[in-house]
Structures are given as C-alpha cells and as structure tokens.
KENU-534465 format. One record per atom (N, C-alpha, C): x, y, z. Coordinates in steps of 0.02 Angstrom, whole numbers, plus 50000, padded with zeros to 5 digits. Last residue first. Layout:
! residues N
XYZ ...
***
This chain:
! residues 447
436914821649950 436914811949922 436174812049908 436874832649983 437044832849943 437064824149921 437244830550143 436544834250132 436234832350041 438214825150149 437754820850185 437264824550153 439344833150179 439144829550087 438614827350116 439234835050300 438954841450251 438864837250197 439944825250361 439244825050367 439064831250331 441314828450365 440894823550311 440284824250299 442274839850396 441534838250417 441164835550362 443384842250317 443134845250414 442724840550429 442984840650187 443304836950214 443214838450287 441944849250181 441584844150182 442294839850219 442654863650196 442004860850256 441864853950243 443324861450075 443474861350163 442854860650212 442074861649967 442734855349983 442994857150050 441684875849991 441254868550015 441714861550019 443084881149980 442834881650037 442294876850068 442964879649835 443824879049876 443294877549966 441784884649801 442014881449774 442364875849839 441884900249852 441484895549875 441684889249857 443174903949759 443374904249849 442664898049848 442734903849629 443364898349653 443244897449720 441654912149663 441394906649639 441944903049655 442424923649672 442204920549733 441984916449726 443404926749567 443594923649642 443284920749656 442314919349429 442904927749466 442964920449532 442564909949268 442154913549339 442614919249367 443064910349160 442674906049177 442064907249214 444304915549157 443864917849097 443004913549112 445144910049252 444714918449260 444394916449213 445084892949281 445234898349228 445004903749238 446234889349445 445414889649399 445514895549317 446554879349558 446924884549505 446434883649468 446534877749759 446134878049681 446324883049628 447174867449866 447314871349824 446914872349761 447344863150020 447014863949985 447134870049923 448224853350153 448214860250133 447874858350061 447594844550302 448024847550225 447734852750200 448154838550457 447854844650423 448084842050341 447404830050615 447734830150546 447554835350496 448084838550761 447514836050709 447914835650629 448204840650915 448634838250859 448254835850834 447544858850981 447554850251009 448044849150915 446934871651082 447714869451038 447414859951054 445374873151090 445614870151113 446424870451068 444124876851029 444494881151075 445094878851129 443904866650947 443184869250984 443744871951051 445524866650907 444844864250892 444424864350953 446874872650830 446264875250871 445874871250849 448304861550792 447624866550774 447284867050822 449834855950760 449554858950799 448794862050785 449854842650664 450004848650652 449634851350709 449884828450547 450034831150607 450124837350616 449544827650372 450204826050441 449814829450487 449284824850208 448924823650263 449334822750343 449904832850079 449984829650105 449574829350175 448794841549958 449244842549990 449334833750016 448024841849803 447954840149889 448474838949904 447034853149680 447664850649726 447524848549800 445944854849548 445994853149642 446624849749641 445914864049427 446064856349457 445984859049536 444824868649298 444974869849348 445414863749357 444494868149137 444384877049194 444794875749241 445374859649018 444874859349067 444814865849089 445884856448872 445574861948893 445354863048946 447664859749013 447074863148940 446714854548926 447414856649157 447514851849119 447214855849051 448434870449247 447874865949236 447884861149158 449564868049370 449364869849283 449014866349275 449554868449533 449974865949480 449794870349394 450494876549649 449894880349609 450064876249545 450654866849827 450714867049746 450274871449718 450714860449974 450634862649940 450844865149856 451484850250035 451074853450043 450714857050017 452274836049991 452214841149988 451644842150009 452654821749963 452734823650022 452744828950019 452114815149846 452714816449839 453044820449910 450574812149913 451114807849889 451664808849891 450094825649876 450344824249933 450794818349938 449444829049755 450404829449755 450524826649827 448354824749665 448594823249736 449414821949737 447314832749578 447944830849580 448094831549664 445894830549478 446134829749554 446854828049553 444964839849361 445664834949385 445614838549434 443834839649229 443994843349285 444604838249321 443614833649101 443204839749119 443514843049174 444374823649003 444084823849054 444004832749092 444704816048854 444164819048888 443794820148947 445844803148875 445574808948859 445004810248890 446344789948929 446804797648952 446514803948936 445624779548903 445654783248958 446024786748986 446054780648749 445184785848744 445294785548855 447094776748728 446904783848730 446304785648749 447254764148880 446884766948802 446964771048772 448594759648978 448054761648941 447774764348876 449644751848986 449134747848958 448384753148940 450804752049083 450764756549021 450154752948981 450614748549204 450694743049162 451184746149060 450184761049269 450824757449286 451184753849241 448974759949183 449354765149180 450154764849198 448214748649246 448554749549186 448904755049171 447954753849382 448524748849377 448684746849281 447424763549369 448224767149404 448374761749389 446114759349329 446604762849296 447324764549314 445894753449452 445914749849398 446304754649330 445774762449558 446464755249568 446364753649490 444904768649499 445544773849519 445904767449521 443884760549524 443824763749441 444554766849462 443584758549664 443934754649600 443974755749529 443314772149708 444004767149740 444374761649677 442094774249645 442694777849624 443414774749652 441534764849733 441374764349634 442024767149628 441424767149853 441714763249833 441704760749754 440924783349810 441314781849831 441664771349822 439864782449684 439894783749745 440534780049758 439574790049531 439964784449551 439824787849639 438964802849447 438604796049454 438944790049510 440164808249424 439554811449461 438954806949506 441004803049327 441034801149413 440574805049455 440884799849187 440304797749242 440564799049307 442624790849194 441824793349151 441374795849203 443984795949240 443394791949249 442924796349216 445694794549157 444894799449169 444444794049184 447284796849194 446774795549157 445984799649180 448754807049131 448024807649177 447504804449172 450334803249172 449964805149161 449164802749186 452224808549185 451324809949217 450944807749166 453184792849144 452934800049159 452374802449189 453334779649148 453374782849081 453214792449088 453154775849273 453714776049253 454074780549177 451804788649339 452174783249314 453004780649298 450754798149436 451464798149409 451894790049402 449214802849372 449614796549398 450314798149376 447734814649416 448594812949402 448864806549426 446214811949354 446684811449401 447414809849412 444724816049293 445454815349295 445834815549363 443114814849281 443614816049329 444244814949300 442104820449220 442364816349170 443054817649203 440294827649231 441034824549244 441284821649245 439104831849103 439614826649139 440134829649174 438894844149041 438384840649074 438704836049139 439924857649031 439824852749015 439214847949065 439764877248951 439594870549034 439454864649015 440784882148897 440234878048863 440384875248921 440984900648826 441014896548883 440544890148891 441204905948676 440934904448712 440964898648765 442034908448556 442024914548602 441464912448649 442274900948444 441464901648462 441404911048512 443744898848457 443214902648410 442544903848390 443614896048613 443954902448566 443644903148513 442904889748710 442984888548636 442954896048610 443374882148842 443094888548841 443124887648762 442354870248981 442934873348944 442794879248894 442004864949134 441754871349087 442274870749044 441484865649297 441484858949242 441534864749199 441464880249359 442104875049356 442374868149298 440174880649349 440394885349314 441244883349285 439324873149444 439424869049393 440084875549334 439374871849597 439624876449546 440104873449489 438594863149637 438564868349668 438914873349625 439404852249565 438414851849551 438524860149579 440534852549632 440524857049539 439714853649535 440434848149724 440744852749730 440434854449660 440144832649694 439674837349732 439574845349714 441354830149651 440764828949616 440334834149627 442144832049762 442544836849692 441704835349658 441744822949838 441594828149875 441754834149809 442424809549768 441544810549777 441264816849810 443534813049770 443384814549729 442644815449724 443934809749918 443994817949868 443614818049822 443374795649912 443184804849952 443174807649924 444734791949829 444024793049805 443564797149851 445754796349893 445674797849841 445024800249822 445684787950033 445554793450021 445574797749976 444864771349962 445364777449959 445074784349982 444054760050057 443924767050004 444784768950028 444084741650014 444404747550044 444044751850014 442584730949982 443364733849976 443234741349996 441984723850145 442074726550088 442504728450076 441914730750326 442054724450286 441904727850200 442144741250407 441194736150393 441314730750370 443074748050398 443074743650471 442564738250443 442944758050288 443404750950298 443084745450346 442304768450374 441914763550316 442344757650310 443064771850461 442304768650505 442134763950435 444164775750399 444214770550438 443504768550455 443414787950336 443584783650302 443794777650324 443084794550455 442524793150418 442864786550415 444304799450495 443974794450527 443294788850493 444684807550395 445064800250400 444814796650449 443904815750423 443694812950338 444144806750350 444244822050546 443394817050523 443444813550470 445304826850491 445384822850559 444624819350528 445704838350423 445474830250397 445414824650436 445764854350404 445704848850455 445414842650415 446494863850276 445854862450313 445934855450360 446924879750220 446954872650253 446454872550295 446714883650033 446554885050118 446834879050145 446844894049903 447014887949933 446904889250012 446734899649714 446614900549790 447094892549834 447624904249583 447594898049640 447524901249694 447244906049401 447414910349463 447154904449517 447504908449241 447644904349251 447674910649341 447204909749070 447384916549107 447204913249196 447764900048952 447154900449000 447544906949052 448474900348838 447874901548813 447654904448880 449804897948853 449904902548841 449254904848844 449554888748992 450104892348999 449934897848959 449084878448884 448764879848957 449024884148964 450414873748810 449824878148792 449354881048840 451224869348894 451284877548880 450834878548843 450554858148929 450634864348991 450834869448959 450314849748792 449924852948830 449984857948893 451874848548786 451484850448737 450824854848772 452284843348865 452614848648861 451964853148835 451494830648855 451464835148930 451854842248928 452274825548749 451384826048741 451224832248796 453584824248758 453104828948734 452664831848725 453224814248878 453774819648899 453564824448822 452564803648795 452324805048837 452804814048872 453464805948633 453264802248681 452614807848724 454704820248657 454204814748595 453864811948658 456274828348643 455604827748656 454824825548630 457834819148667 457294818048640 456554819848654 459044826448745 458304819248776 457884822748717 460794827048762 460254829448733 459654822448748 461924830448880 461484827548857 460824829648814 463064846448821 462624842948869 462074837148841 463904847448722 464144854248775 463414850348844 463894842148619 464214841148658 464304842648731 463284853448540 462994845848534 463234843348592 464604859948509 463864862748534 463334856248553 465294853148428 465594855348492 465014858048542 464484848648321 464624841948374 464794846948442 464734860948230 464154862148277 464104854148323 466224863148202 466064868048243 465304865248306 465964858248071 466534855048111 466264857348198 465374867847980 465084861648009 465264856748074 466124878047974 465814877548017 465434871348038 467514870547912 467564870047987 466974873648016 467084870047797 467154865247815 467114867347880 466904881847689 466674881547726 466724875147799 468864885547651 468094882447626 467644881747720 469764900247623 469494894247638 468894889847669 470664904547475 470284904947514 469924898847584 471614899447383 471774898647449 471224899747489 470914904847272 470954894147279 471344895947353 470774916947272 470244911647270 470354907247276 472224922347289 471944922847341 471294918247348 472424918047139 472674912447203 472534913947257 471604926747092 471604921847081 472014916047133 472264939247125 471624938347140 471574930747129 473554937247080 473554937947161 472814936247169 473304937046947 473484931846954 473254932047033 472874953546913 472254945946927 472584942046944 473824959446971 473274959847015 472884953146983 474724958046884 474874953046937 474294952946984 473974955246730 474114958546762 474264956146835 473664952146552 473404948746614 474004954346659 472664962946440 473194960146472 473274958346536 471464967446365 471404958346403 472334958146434 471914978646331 471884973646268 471484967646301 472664984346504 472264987346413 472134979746367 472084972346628 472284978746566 472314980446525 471574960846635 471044967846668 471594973646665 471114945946586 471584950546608 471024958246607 470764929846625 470454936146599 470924942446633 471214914846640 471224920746651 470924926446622 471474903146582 470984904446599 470794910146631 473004903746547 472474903746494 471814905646509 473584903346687 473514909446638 473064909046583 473234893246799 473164891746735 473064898146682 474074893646946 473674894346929 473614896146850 475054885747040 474594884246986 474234887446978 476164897847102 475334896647145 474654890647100 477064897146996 477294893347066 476444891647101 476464900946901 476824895946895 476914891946964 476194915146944 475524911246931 475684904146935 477554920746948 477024918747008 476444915847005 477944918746828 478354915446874 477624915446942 476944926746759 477124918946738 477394916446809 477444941846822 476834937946837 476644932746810 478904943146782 478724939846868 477674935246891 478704942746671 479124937146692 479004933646758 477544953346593 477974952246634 478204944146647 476664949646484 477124953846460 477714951146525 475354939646432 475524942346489 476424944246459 474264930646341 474284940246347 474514941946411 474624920046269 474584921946328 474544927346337 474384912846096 474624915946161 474324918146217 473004899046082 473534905546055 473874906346112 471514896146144 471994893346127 472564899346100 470434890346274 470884895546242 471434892246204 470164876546346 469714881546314 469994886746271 470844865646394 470874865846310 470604872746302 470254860846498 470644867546501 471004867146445 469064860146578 468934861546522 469584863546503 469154858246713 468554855946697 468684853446606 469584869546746 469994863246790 469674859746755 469104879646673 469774878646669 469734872446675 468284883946777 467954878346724 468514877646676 468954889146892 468694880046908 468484878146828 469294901746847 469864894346870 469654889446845 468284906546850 468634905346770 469174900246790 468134907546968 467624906046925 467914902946861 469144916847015 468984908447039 468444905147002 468534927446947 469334923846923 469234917846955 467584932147041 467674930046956 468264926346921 467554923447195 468064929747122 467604927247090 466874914147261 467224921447286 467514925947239 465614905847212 465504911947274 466334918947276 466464895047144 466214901347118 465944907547151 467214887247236 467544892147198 467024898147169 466074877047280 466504880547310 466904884047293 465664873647141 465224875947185 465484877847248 466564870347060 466214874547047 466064879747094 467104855847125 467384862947095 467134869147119 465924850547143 466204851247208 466684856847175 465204842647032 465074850247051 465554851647096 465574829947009 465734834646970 465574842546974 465714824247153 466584825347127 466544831347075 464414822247166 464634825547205 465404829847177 464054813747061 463824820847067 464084823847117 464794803247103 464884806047037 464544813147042 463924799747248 464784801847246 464994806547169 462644795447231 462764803447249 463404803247214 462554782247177 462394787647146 462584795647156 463584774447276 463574776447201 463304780047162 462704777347393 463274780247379 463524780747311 461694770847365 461484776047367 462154781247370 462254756547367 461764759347309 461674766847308 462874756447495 463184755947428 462564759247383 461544754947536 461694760347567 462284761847521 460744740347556 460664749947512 461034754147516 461104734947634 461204733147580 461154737947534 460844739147764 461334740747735 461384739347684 459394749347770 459804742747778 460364744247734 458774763147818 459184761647829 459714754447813 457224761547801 457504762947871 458174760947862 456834757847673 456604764747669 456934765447758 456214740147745 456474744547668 456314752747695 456604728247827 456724737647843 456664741447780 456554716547762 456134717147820 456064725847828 456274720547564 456724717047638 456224720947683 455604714247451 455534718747477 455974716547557 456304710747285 455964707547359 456084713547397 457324717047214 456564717647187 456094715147252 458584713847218 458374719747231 457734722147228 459204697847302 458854700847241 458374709147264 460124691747370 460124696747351 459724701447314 459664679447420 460194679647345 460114686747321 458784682447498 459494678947536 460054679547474 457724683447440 457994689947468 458654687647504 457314672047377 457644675447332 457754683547391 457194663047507 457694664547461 457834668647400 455994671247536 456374673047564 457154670747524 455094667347441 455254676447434 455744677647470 454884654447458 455444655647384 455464662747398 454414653447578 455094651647576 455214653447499 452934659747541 453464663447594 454084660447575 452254649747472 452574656047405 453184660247474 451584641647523 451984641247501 452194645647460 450584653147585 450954649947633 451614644647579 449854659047472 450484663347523 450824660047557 448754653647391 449554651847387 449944656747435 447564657847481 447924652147473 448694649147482 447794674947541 447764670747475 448004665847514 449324688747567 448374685747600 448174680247527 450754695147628 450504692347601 449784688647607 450834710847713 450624701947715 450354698947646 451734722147784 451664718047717 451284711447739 451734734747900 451844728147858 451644727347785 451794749347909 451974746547954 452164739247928 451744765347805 451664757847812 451844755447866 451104780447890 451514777247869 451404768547855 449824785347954 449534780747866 450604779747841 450644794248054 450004790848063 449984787947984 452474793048065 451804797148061 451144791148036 453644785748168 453314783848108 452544788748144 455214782748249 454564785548255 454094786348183 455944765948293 455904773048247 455224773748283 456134758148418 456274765448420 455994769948374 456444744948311 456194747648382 456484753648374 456144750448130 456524745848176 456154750648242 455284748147979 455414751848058 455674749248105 454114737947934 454534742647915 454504749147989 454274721447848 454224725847928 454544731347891 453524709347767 453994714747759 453934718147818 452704698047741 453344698847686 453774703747705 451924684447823 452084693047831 452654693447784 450634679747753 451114679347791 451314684047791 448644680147844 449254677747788 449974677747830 447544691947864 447654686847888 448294681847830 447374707047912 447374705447860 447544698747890 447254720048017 446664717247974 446884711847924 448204718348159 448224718348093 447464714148045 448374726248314 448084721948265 447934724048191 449434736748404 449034735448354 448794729748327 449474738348571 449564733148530 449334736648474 449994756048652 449654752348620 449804745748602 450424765248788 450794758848745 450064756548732 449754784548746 449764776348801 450304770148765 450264795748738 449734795548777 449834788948820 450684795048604 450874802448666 450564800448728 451324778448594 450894786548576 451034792148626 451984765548548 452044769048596 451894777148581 451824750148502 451954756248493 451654761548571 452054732448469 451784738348529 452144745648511 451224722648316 451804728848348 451534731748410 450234715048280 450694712248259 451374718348289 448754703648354 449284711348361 450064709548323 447744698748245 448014700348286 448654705248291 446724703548139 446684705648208 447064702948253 446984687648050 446624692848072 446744694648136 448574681048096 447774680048084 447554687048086 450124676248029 449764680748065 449024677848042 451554666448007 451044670447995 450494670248026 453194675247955 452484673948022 452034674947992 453994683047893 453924674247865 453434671447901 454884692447995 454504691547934 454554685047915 453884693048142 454564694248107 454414691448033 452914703148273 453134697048211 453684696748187 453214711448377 452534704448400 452844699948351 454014723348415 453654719448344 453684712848379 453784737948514 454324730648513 453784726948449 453904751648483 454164750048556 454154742848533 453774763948395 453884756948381 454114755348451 453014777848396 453664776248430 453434767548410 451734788348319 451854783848359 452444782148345 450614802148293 451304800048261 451224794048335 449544810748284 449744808648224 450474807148214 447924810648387 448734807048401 449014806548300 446604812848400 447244817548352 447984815648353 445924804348464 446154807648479 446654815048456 446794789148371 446274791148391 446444798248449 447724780548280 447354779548362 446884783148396 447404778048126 447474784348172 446964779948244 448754763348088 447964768448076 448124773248128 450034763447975 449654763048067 449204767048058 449454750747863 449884755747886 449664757247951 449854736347768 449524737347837 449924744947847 449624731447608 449894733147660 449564736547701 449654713747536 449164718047580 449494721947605 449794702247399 450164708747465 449864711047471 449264687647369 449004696047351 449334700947406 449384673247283 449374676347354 449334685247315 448374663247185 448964667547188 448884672347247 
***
C-alpha cells in the first residue's frame, strides 16, 4: 500500500525564510526519483532547483508560479510504496468526479472548485448580522430597530403614541413604533424618538470608505518588494541605520596597471581582468590593514578581525545587484581570481547561483566604472567595514615626471565603517591601492 509523503521547502540556508515559485519541473501524476528537482524557486538571493527526498508519484502541488510560500510550507505530495504506481490513475479519477476528499493539484491557493464552498458558508452569516452590525454603532433606537427587523412579534398591546403626526411620520419613514422606546412620561413615544430613529436607518454606511482606497492604489504602479529588489532594500537600510558610514577617494593614474595587464595577456594563457588586479592589490591592501577585513558585533560590543578574505564583488544582473563572493582570495593570484570572477558572473547572469556564493564575504570591490561613471560613495555591504569603488578608466590630461601628457586615470573611492578605524588607516589603505595601481611593481614587494 502506497504511503503519501509530504515534501515542504526546506530552509535554503542563510536565514532565507521565504521563497517565490518561479516554474514546477512536475505536474501531478509524475513520477519522480529521489533527489530530483521537482520546482525552481526563487530566494532573496539566488534561482534555486529543489530536489525532492522522496521517490514515487506525485499526488499534489501546492502553489501556483509566482506564489510566495514561507520556509516548512508544503510544496508536494508523493505518493512512495510499490502500489503508488497503480493507485495514481484511480486518485486521479476520483478527482475528475469531483470528489472532495482527493487532494487537488492547488489545495489551500485558490481553486475554483472551492470557492462555492466557501461562499456558502460565509453568505448566511453574513445576511444574519449585517442588520445589527451596521445599525447598532449609531442610536439606541437604531438598535431597537434592527432586532425589531429580526423579531418583530416582540411587543405586544397598544402603542404608547398620542399624536397623529408622529404615526403619520414614522408610517411614511417605516419605521416600526412597537420597537420603539419612548422618552416621555410613562414610555410615551415622542416625534424626537421617531426623527432619531429614521435619522439611524438614513444614516450612512461605511461603504464608500472602502470605495475610496482603489483611488489611492491607482494613483501609480505598484512593484512588489520581495525577491532580490527586497533582499537589497533590506540590507542598505540596514547598513544605513547600524554603520556610521565615511568615503575617502583619490585619483590615480592606471597607465602601468593597463600596461602591466597587456604585457601579461600578450604571454599566452587565459586573459587577466582588470578586475582581478584590483582585486589581488584589495588582498594585499587589507594584509597591511587588516582593520578593514572586520565586522562589528553589537552585542558582544566587539570588533572581530576576520582571518580570511572572502572578496565580493558587485554583479549587475537581469534580476538585479547582486554580490557573489570568492572564498580565499588572499590565497588566489591573479589568473585564479580572473576565473573564479568569469565563473561566478556567469552563473549569476544565468541566475544559477548558490546562496552560500552570495554569502559571507568580508570586504567588496565595486566596479561602477562599467556604468560609465566616475565616481561614487556607494553603501557598504552590512555586515562588512569597507568597499572599494572604481571608477571608470579614460583619458585625461596629467602631470607625469613634469610633463602635461594623456594618461589613463580613475578615480578611487573608499567607504569604511568609523567604528572600525579613523581616517588615516582608510587614507593609508586608499593610498597603498593608488600607488600600486600607478605602479605595479610596489605589489611586487608584497607577493
């Protein structure tokens, strides 16, 4: 006898506690093996596959593309056992004959088959309070109306009203004298209660604020903040509110570092990026002042110099920014770091990366030059201390060995946490990176 198994979305890891359904691998009546992927979802971070621990058929999906679903929500059903493979076509005809007990592909997202069901229950409760519960907020007398409307056998005998005109006006406004409570001598009813009383059923109902808030809704596109576009909200205003946040920046000549980098090409082997440079000179840079590798732990109240660097580096994608991380890049020499940077930028493109290569990285290289700028004071990556900004690489008049001549320049930017270090540790910092780009041969000392 087959045995339902359900599959929920495990925790991806990271603290990620929610994922986006981006496209289902199965459909129900498939069947699946161990570990394989049965949904691509979509985290704050990366497009995942999941694989499914269970091997059988599948009885049930839950979540259409798009929904968003918290971490130990269900995701499937599989049926596991022998008998599962003939037991799939009788679950599906009995969900073709309607039957309310089979579990359909979307249970708990909406199908329509439910949705009668759920109307029949509200509507009766709706019809028998709806009186009440909009009448009783404004009189006392609207009070005594509605259980009138309800009940209106309640009194019995005469009418304790004397005048002609106040029958005639209760008569014309319906409103039910028996249920009245009068408020002159004896209980005599009086034109003030009838007026009070039809001023309560004229009153009028809350309806049009609801009416009111589409017009607001309206007033501009609304975008959904989730995803990757949350995740990045998420983290810059925290950075923002925690890190007390300040950007040196110099320019510096790159004429050598782009010659360098042509002399190494020329040898044969794969390419270096001028990425990776940077980054093998950002290595260097934080051995000399390791104060930079650093994050800060508030409730320790202590500054924790990390051993590693654990490079980051901004990729602007289709899905948005984001950052993966090389492990180890202390350790990596330049044509190491060329291909650890193509190899991540190209799953990242893909949307293919991991969480684990978007996390934990110690210090970031953001190269806005790309976007054809010069400069930038970006936000640092919470928790890291610091990033290095790089400008764009152009042409530009400069003094060299006393000379106006056209050299390639960029501009250099370091945003560091105060709580970390002071200026001048940023300035030295900011400054061994310019001398090294100027002049390659300084990392030379430091290999």
């Amino acid at each position: 006898m087959a045995q339902v198994m359900e599959f929920k979305l495990p925790d991806l890891g990271e603290g990620l506690t929610e994922a986006e359904i981006v496209r289902w691998l199965v459909t129900v009546g498939d069947v699946v093996a161990i570990d394989q992927p049965v949904v691509e979802v979509e985290t704050a971070k990366a497009m995942v596959e999941v694989p499914c621990p269970y091997g059988g058929v599948v009885t049930a999906r839950f979540g259409e593309e798009g929904t968003e679903l918290p971490v130990g929500a269900p995701l499937i059903t599989v049926a596991v056992g022998a008998s599962s493979l003939p037991e799939a076509p009788a679950a599906q005809a009995a969900e073709a004959e309607g039957s309310g007990n089979v579990p359909r592909p979307l249970i708990g997202y909406g199908e329509d088959h439910s949705r009668p069901a759920r109307r029949r229950r509200v509507r009766p409760v709706t019809a028998a309070v709806s009186a009440p519960v909009v009448a009783a907020p404004v009189a006392p007398a609207a009070a005594v109306a509605a259980v009138a409307a309800v009940a209106p056998a309640a009194v019995a005998g005469p009418v304790p009203v004397i005048s002609p005109l106040v029958r005639k006006l209760a008569k014309d406004g319906g409103v039910d004298l028996r249920a009245l409570t009068g408020s002159g001598p004896e209980g005599l009813i009086l034109r003030a209660d009838v007026e009070a009383a039809l001023a309560a059923l004229r009153a009028p109902e809350p309806a049009p604020v609801t009416a009111a808030a589409p017009a607001v809704a309206a007033r501009g596109e609304r975008i959904p903040l989730k995803g990757v576009r949350g995740a990045v909200a998420e983290k810059l205003s925290r950075s923002r509110r925690e890190i007390p946040d300040a950007t040196c920046w110099v320019d510096a000549d790159a004429t050598e570092l782009m010659a360098t980098r042509a002399a190494m090409n020329a040898v044969g082997g794969p390419k270096i990026s001028v990425l990776a440079l940077l980054a093998r000179i950002c290595t260097a840079a934080l051995a000399r002042y390791p104060e930079l590798n650093s994050t800060v732990d508030l409730a320790a109240k202590e500054i924790v110099r990390l051993p590693s660097v654990h490079l980051g580096f901004a990729a602007q994608t289709e899905r948005g920014l984001v950052v993966p991380v090389v492990r180890d890049a202390q350790h990596r020499n330049p044509e190491s770091l060329s291909a650890e940077f193509a190899r991540l930028t190209e799953l990242a493109r893909a949307g293919k990366l991991a969480p684990a290569d978007l996390t934990g990285g110690t210090f970031t290289l953001n190269n806005y030059g790309v976007f054809g700028v010069d400069g930038s004071t970006p936000i640092i990556n919470h928790p890291e201390a610091a990033m290095l900004g790089v400008g764009r690489i152009i042409d530009k008049p400069w003094v060299h060995e006393g000379q106006l001549a056209v050299r390639k320049v960029v501009q250099l930017s370091l945003t560091f946490d105060h709580r970390v270090c002071d200026g001048g540790t940023a300035g030295g910092f900011l400054r061994y990176v310019a001398d090294c780009v100027e002049s390659p041969a300084v990392l030379l000392r430091s290999l």
